[in-house]
N, C-alpha and C positions, 0 to 999 in steps of 0.2 A: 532248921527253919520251921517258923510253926503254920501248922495247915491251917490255908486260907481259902476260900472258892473263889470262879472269877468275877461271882457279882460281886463281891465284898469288893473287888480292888477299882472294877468298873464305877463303883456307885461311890466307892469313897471320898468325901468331899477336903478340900486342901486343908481342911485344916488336922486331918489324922491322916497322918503319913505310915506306910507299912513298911515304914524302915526300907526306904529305898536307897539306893547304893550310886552317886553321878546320876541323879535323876531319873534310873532305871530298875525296875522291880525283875527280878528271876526268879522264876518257878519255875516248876516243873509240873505239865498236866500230858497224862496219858503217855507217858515218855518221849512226848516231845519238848526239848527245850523252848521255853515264850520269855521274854522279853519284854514288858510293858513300860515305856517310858510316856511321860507327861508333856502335851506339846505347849496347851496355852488353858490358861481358867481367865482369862481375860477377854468378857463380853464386845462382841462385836457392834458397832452400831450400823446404821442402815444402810445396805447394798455393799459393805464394806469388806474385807477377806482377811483370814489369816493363810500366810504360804511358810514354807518347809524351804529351805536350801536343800541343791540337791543331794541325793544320799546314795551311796553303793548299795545294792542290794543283790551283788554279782557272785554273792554266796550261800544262793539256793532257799534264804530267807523267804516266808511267808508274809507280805504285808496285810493288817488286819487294821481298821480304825474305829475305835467308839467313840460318841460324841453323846451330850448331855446338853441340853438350847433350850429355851421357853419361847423359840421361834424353829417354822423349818428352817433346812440348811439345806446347801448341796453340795458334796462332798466332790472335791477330785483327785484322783490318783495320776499324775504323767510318767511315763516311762521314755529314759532317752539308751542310748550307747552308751553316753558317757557323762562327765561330772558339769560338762557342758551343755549339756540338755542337746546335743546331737546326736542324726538316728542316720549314720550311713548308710547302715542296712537297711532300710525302710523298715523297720522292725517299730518303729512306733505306737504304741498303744495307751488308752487313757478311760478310766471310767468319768462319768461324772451324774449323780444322781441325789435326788431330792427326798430329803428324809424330815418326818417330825419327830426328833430323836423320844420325847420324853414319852410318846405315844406310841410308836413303831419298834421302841427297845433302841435304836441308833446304833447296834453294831454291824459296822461291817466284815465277816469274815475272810480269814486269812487271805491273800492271791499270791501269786508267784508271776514275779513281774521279770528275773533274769536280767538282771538291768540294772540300770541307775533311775532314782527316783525321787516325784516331789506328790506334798499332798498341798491340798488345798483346803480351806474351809470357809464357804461364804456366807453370806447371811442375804438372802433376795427380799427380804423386803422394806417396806417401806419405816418400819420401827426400829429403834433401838433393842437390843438384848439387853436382859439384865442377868441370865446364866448362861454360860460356855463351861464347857468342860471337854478336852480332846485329850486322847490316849493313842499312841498308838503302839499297835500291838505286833510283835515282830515273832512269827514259830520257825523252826526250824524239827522238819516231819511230816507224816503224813495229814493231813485232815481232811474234814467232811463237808462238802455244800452245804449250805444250810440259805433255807427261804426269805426273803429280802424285801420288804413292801417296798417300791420306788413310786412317787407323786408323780405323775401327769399332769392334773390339771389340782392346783388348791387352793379354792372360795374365790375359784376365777366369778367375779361379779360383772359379767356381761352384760352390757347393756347399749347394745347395738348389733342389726340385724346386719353388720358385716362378717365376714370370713375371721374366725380369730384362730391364730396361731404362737407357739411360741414365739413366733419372729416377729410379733406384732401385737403379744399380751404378755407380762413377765408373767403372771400367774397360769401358765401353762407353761411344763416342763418339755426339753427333749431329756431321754433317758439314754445316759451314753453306756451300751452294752459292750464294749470293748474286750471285757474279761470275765463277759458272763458264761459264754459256754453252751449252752442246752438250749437257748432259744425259746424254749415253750414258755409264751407270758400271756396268762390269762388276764382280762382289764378289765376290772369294775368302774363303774362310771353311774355317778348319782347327779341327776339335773336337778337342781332345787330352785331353778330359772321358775320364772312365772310364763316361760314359753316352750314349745318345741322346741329341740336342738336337730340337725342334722351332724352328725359326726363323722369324720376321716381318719383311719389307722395307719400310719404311712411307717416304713422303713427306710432305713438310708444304709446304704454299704461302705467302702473302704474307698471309695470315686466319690464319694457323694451322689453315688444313682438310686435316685427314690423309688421308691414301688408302693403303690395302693395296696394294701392288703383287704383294706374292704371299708361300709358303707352301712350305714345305719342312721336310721332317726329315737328318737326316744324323747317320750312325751313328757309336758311339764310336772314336776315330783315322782318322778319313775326313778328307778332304779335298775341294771342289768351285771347282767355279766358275759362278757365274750372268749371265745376259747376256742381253740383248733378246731373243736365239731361247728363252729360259726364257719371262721375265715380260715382255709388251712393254709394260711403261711404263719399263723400265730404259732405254730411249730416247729418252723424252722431259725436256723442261726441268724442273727441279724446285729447289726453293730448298734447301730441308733432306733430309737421309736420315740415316736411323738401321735399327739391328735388334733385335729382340725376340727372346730367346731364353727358351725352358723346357726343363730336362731331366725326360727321362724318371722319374725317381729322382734324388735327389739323389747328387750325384757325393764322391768322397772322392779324386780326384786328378786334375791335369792344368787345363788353362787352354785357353779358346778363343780366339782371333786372326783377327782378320777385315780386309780393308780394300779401298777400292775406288780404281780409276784413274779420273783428272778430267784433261780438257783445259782448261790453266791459264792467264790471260794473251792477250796479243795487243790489239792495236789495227786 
């Protein structure tokens, strides 16, 4: 087989294929067996998804996904018991997080989900795509975390001095931690509002029982960064995060952007 790296197969566009075998590339990196198959190069239009039929993955495989969009995306992975998407064990687990692939690099490293599984890939917003690119990437072996930027909040254009939340702005993410691990997520947050913001860190558990982790204002074109020596629950395990923002006045220009670092992956 001739040596290839894994941006070459990542970045490779449909039309140079590297001689792949039933839609799946085999190599070998670091003596782990990886597996790259092709899922869709087929642009999504607005608010719309591509989904996976379910897949066994009850053989210690690592799931890994890159993706390539001239829009974000939010990526999810389900995990059930079985080919039926049921979890009698209460074993259920699911990431789901918001990425700008061609800026943030768009891969997700490997997981080990013990299961059976689906991916997803949506497209949140209001445009059509005009590139999609999805890979996903199967190892079998050890691997290493690797750092993950996840969107919170992106060119949320507020403008109104209500309470906005994902549940009441698409342009604010929840970030589903399901299979992160480590917990520690530092959150940059840039208001380019023409106002005040008031901000809220919240977590959610495996209940859905919320917790404040903490409270901040941040003035109009500030920029921060918050981190365990802020709010010490930014340090511990948490399943979901999200933020809650209100401005001061309702703004008449500019867009907030927020997103946090996740140690992704590993076995």
């Amino acid at each position: 087989m001739a040596n290839i790296t894994l941006g070459q197969i990542l970045h490779t566009n449909t039309n140079e294929p590297l001689g792949t075998t039933g839609g799946a590339l085999h190599v070998q990196l670091n003596g782990s067996k990886t597996e790259i198959t092709a899922l869709t190069n087929t642009p999504l239009g607005a608010g719309a998804n591509y989904t996976t039929a379910w897949k066994d993955g009850t053989d210690g495989r690592l799931i890994g996904i890159s993706v390539r969009a001239d829009t974000i995306v939010t990526v999810v992975l389900q995990r059930a018991d079985d080919e039926s998407g049921g979890n009698s064990s209460g074993s259920s687990r699911n990431y789901a997080v918001t990425l700008l692939p061609n800026s943030d690099g768009g891969y997700l490293p490997p997981i080990s989900v013990d299961g059976w599984y689906k991916i997803q890939v949506i497209n949140p917003t209001s445009a059509a795509q005009t590139q999609l690119k999805v890979n996903e990437i199967n190892t079998w072996g050890n691997t290493t975390p690797k750092a993950v930027r996840v969107h919170l909040a992106y060119n949320a254009e507020i403008r109104t001095a209500d309470y906005q939340s994902p549940f009441n702005n698409s342009a604010l993410k929840v970030a589903d931690m399901g299979f992160f691990g480590n917990g520690t997520h530092p959150i940059f947050i840039k208001n380019g509002l023409d106002q005040e913001i008031a901000v809220s860190i919240t977590y959610a558990g495996d209940d859905n029982i919320l917790a404040n982790v903490g409270n901040f204002t941040l003035a109009a074109g500030a920029t921060t960064l918050k981190t365990n020596q802020d709010f010490a629950g930014l340090d511990i395990p948490t399943r979901r995060i999200y933020l809650g923002i209100k401005a001061s006045e309702a703004p008449t220009s500019g867009a907030v952007n927020a997103f946090t670092i996740a140690m992704m992956g590993g076995h």
